[in-house]
C-alpha positions as semicolon CSV with decimal commas, in nm:
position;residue;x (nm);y (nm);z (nm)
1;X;0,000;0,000;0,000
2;X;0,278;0,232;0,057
3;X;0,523;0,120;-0,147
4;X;0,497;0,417;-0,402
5;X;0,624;0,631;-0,118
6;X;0,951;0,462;-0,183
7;X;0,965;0,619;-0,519
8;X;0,876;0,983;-0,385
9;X;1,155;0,981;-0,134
10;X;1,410;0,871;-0,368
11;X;1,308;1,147;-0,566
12;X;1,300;1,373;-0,304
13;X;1,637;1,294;-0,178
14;X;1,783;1,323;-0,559
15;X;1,640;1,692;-0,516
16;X;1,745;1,794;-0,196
17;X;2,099;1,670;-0,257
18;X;2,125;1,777;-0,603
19;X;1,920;2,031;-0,702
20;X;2,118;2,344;-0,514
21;X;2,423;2,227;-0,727
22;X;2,259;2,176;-1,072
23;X;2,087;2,564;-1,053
24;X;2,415;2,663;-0,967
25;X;2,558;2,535;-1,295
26;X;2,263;2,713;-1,393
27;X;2,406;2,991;-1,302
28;X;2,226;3,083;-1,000
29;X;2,414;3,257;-0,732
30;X;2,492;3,119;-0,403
31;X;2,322;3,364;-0,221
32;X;1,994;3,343;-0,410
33;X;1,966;2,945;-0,348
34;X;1,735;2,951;0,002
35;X;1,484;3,163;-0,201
36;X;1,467;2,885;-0,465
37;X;1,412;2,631;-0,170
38;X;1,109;2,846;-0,091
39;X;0,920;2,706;-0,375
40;X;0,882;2,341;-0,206
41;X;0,711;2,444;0,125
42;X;0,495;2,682;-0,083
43;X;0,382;2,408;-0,307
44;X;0,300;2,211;-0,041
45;X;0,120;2,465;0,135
46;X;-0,128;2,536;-0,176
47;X;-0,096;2,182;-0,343
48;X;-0,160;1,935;-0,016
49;X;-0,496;2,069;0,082
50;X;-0,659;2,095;-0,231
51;X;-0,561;1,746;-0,341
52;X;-0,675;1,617;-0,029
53;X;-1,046;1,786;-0,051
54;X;-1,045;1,651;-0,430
55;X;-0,940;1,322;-0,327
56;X;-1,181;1,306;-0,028
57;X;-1,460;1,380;-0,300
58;X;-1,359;1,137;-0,590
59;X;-1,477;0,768;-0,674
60;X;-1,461;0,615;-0,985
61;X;-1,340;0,336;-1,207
62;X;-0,968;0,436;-1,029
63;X;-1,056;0,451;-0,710
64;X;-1,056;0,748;-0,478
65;X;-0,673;0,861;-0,384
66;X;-0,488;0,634;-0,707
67;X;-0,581;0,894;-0,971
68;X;-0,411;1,141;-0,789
69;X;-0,069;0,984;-0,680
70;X;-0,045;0,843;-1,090
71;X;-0,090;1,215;-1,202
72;X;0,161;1,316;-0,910
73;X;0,444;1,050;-1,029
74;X;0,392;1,104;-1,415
75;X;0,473;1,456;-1,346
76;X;0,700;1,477;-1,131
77;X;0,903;1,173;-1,367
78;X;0,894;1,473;-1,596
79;X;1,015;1,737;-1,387
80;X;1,328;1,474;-1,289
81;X;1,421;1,385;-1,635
82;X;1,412;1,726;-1,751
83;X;1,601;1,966;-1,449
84;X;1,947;1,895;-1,526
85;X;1,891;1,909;-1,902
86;X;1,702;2,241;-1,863
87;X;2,002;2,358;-2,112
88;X;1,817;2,166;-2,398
89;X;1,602;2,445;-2,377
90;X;1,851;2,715;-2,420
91;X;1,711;2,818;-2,718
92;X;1,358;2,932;-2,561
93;X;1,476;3,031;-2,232
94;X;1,765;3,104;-2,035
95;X;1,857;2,751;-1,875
96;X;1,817;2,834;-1,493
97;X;1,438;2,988;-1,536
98;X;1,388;2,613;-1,699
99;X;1,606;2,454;-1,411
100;X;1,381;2,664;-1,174
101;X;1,051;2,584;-1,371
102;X;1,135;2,191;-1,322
103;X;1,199;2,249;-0,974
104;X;0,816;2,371;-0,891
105;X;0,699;2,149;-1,140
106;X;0,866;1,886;-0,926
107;X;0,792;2,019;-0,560
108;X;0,404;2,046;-0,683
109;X;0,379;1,733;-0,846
110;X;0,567;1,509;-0,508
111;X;0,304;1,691;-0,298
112;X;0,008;1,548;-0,573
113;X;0,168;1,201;-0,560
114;X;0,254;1,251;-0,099
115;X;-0,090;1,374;0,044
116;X;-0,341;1,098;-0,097
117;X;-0,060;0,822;0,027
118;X;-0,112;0,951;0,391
119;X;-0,467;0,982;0,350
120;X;-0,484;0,579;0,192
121;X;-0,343;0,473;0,530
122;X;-0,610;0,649;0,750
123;X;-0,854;0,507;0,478
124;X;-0,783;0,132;0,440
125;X;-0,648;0,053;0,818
126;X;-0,828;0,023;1,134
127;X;-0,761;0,198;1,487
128;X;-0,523;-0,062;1,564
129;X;-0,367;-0,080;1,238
130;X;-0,264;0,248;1,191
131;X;0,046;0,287;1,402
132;X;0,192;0,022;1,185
133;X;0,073;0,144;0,877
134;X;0,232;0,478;0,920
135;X;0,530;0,342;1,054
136;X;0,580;0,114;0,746
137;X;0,540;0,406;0,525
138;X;0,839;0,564;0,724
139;X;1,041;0,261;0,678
140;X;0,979;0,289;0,285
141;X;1,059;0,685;0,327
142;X;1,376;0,606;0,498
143;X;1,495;0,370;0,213
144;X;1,383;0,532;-0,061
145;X;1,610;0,870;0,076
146;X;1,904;0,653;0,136
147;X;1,862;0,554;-0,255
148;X;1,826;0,872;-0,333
149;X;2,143;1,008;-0,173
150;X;2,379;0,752;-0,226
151;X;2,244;0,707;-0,627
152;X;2,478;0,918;-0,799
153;X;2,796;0,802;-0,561
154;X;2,709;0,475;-0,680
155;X;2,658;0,514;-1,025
156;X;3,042;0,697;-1,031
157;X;3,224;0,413;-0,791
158;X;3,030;0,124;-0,913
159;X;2,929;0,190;-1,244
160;X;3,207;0,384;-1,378
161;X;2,933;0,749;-1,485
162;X;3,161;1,012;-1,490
163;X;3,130;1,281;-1,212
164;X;3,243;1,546;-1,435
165;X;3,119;1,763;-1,713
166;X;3,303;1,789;-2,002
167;X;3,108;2,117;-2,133
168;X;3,059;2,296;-1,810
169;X;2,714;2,136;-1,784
170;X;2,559;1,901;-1,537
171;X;2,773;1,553;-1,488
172;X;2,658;1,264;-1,623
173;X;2,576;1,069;-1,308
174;X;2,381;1,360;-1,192
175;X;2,158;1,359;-1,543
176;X;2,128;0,924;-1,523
177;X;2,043;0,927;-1,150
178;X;1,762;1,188;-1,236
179;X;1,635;0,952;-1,505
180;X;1,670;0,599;-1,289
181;X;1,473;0,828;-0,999
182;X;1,228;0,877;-1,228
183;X;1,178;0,515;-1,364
184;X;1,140;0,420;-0,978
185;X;0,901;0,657;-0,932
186;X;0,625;0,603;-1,159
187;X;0,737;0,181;-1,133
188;X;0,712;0,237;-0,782
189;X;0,348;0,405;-0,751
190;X;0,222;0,135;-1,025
191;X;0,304;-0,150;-0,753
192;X;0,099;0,019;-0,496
193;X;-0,177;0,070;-0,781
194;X;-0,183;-0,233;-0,910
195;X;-0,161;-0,448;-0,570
196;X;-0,398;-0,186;-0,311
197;X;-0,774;-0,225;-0,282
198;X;-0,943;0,102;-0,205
199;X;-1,257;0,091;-0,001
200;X;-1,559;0,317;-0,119
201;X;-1,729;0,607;0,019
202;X;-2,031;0,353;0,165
203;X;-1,770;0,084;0,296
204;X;-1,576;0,361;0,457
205;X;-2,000;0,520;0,629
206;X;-2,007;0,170;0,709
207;X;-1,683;0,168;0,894
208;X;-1,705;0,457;1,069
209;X;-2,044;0,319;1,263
210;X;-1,814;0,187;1,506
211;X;-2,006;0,426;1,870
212;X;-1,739;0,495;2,054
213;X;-1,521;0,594;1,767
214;X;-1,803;0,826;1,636
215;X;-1,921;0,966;1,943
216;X;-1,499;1,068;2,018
217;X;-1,477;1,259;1,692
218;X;-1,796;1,453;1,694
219;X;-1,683;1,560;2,033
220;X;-1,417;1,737;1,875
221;X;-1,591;1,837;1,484
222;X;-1,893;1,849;1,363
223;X;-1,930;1,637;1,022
224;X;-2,003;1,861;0,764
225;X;-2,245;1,687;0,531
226;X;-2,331;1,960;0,274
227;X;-2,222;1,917;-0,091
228;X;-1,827;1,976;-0,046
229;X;-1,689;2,316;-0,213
230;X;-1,319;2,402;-0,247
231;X;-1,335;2,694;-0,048
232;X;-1,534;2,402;0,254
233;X;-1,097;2,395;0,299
234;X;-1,108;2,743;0,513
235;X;-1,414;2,585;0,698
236;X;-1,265;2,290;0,777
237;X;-0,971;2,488;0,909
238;X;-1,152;2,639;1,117
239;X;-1,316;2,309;1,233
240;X;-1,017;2,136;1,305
241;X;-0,989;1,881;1,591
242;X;-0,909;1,996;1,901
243;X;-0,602;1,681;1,867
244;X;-0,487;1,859;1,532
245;X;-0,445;2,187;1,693
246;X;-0,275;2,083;1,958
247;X;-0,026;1,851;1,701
248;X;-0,002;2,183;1,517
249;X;0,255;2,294;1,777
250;X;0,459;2,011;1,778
251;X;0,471;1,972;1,410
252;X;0,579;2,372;1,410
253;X;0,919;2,298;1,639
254;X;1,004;1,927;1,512
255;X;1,029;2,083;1,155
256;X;1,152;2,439;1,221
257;X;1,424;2,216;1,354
258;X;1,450;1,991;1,030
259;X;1,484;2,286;0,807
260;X;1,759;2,448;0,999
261;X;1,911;2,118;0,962
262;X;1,922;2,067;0,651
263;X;2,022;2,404;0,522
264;X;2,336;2,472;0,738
265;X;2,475;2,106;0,829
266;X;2,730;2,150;0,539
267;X;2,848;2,466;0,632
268;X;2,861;2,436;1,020
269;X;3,078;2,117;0,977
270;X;3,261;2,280;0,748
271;X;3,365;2,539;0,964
272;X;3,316;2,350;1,332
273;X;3,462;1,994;1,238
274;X;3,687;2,082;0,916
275;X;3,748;2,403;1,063
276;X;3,767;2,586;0,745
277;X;3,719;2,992;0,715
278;X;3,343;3,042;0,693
279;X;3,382;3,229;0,344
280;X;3,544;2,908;0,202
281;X;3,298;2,745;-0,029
282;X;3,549;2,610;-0,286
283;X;3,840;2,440;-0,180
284;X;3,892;2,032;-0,160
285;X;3,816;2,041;0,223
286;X;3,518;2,225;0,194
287;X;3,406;1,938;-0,101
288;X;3,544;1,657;0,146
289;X;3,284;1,792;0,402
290;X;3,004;1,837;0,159
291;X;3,018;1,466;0,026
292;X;3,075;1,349;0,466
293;X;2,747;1,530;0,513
294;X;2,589;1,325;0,219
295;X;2,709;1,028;0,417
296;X;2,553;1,101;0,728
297;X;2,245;1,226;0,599
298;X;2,230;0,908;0,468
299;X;2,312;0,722;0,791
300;X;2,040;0,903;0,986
301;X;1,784;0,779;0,711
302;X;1,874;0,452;0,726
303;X;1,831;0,448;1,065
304;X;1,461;0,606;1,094
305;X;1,407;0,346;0,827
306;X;1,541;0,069;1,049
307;X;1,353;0,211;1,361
308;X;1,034;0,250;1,189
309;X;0,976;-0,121;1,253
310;X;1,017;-0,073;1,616
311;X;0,786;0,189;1,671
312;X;0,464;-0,012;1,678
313;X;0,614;-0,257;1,958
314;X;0,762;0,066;2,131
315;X;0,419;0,271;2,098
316;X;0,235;-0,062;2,233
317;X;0,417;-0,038;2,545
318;X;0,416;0,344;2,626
319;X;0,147;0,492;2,430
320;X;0,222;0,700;2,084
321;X;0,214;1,028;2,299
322;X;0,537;0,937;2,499
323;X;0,677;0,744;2,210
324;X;0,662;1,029;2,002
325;X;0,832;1,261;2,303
326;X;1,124;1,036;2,424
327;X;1,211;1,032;2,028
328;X;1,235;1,409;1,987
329;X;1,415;1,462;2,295
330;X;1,668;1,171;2,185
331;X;1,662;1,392;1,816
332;X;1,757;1,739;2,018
333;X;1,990;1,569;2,228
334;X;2,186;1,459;1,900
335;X;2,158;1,772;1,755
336;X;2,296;1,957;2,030
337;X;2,556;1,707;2,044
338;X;2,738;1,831;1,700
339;X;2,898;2,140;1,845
340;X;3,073;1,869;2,120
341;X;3,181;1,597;1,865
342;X;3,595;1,580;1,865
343;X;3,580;1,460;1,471
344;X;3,349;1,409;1,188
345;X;3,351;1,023;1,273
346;X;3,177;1,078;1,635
347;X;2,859;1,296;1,413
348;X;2,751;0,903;1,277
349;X;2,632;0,935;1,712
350;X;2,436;1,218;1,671
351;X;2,275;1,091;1,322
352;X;2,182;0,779;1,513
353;X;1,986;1,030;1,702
354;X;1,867;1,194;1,463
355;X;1,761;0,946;1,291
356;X;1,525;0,773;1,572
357;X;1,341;1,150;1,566
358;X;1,306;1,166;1,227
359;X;1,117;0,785;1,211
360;X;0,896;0,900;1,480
361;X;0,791;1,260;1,344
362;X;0,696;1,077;0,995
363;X;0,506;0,829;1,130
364;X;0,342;0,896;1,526
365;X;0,212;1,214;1,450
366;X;-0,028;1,086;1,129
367;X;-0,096;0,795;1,349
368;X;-0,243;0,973;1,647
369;X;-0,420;1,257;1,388
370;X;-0,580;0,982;1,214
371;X;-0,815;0,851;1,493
372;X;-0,908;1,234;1,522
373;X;-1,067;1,282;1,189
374;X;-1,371;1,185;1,037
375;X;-1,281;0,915;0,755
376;X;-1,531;1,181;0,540
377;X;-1,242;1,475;0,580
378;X;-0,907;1,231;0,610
379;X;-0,805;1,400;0,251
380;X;-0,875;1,780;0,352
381;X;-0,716;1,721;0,683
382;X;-0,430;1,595;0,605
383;X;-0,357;1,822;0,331
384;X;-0,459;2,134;0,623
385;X;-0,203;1,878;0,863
386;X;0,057;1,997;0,619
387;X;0,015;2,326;0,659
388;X;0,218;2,296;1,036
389;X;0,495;2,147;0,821
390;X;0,570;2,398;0,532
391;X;0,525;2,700;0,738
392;X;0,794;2,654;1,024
393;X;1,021;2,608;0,686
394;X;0,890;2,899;0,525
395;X;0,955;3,105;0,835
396;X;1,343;2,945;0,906
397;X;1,397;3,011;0,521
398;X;1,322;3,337;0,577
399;X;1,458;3,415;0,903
400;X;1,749;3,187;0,947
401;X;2,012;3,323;0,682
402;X;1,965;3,658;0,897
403;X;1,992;3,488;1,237
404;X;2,316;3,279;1,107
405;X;2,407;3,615;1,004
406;X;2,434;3,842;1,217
407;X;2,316;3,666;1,595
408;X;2,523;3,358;1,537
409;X;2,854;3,563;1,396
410;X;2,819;3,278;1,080
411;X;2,888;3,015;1,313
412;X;2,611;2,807;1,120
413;X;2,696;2,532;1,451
414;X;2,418;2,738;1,649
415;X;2,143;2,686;1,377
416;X;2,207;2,349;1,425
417;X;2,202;2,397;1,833
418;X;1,867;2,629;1,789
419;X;1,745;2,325;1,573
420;X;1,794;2,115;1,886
421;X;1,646;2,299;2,097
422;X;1,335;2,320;1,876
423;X;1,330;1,966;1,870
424;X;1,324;1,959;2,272
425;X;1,042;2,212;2,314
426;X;0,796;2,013;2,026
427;X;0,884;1,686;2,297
428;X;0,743;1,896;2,576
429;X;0,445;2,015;2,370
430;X;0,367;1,603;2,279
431;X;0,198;1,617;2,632
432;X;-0,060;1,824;2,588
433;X;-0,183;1,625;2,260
434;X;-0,537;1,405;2,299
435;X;-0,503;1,087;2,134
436;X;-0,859;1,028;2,051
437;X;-0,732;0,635;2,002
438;X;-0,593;0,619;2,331
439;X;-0,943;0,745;2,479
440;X;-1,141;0,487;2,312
441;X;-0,934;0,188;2,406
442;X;-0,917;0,284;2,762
């Protein structure tokens, strides 16, 4: 069922790894690259709930959420093939609008293909199911990123693709991984299409009969049965569970925190670890540390793939709420660590960290929203959920060059600390969170 997510990780990962260097080529300046990064939590913020209302509302010969993550992977297979060849296009348009172009074309269409695969799971699995479901998808999530990253290392070391450019254009293992990413992709969502029964909109009614489960969720909403409109979205908003406002907040720090992470790890150990001159981007050291952080971001997906499996036994122990706490506090705890690592070896500790946060924040959060919502609004509200993921980024991506800037004297170690301690502070708000499940099985 969630094996297409597989194939939108991998191409995420070939993105976030790649994409920065390609517009580059492009001739983008350095210091115009956050602003490009923009686009993907603005696509998600317009693009996730309005696929999810759609999808809540559609049922035909496809299905209900299939038509949407097909149309998702076709074009974003498109957008893959065609970003590091945007010079093709040279002729029509200067190559970096094209490279940029390809870039929202892609962040749009992953967010098409992501937001009916989280609603699928809330559809097709039970109460009891669902912490497993979710964490499955993680596991898939996790792999697919380590593929991802690792793709074009392997396709020089293994395979012999040259890692250089012979015209001052993109190398070709950048321009074959882009193309194998997008064969996964749309091979990957076919599996899931061809192999998942969806349930329809009078299976699901039936389903949802079960009392206690209906009378805990219209506690919290009231089901809106009028004919659904698009702009029902800033209704629903409005509407949202009490649970969902209160995950709101810990979605806001756990991903304020991955943002900040993933734009200045390369340049804090750089300059902390490798302790290289903060204005050098272009020596062999500074390339040495780049292609270290690849590893490790690698090593902290592997992991949150590996500990995906666990979570269902841990979360059947302790309850999803504490779960989902001790993980972010072990995730701050390893951030915070990386300013007090002796060498770039000791970081693979901290990723291990890392890495057991990052599992839980895909996976426990969905879990415990999904007993919240009404299976009529899954779509809508987990496109809305999304919203408490794209804007922390948005914010960071605005405010964090500044802070790095001129608070942290570009010592880009204390984004990473701030990171840490925004991963510690989403932990303590975990405790205030209802899960509705929890109420109904006690």
């Amino acid at each position: 069922m969630s094996f297409g997510f597989l194939g939108i990780q991998m191409g995420f990962a070939l993105q976030n790894a790649n994409a920065s260097r390609i517009l580059q080529i492009f001739g983008a300046d350095v210091h115009e690259l956050s602003w490009f990064w923009i686009i993907a939590p603005l696509m998600g913020l317009i693009v996730q709930p309005i696929i999810g209302h759609y999808s809540d509302q559609t049922w035909g010969r496809f299905g209900r959420r299939k038509p949407f993550f097909l149309a998702g992977a076709l074009l974003a297979s498109i957008g893959l093939i065609l970003m590091p060849q945007a010079d093709i296009f040279i002729s029509i348009l200067p190559a970096l609008w094209v490279g940029a172009g390809m870039l929202m074309i892609m962040d749009a269409s992953f967010n098409i293909a992501m937001e009916p695969f989280r609603a699928l799971v809330g559809d097709n699995l039970r109460t009891d199911q669902r912490t497993l479901g979710f964490s499955v998808q993680t596991a898939l999530i996790g792999f697919g990123a380590v593929i991802g990253s690792w793709l074009p290392y392997v396709l020089t070391n293994w395979f012999g693709v040259s890692n250089q450019s012979t015209d001052g254009g993109v190398p070709p293992h950048l321009i074959y991984s882009f193309v194998v990413g997008a064969l996964i992709l749309v091979g990957s969502i076919l599996i899931t299409i061809f192999t998942t029964k969806e349930y329809s909109p009078e299976e699901l009614e039936r389903f949802s009969d079960e009392k206690a489960h209906k009378q805990a969720l219209e506690q919290d909403h009231e089901v809106d049965r009028k004919e659904a409109r698009l702009v029902d979205i800033f209704e629903d908003f409005r509407k949202m569970p009490t649970t969902m406002r209160q995950l709101s907040w810990v979605q806001f720090f756990s991903w304020f925190g991955l943002f900040g992470m993933w734009v200045f790890t390369t340049p804090a150990i750089a300059h902390h670890i490798y302790g290289l001159p903060i204005d050098d981007t272009q020596s062999a050291a500074y390339q040495d540390a780049g292609d270290w952080v690849g590893v490790l971001f690698g090593v902290y997906n592997l992991v949150s793939a590996l500990f995906a499996f666990a979570l269902p036994y841990i979360a059947k122990q302790i309850g999803r709420k504490m779960t989902h706490a001790l993980s972010l506090v072990i995730g701050g705890i390893g951030l915070l660590s990386m300013y007090f690592m002796p060498d770039k070896d000791w970081l693979m500790l901290s990723m291990v960290c890392i890495g057991i946060a990052w599992a839980s924040i895909l996976a426990m959060p969905y879990a415990i929203l999904a007993g919240a919502i009404s299976p009529k609004k899954m779509g809508v509200y987990m496109g809305i959920f999304n919203f408490f993921i794209v804007i922390p980024q948005i914010i960071n991506a605005i405010i964090g060059g500044p802070l790095v800037k001129y608070l942290y004297n570009d010592n880009a170690i204390f984004a990473l600390m701030t990171s840490g301690v925004s991963f510690l502070l989403a932990a303590a708000l975990v405790f205030k969170v209802k899960d509705v499940d929890d109420v109904i099985q006690k």
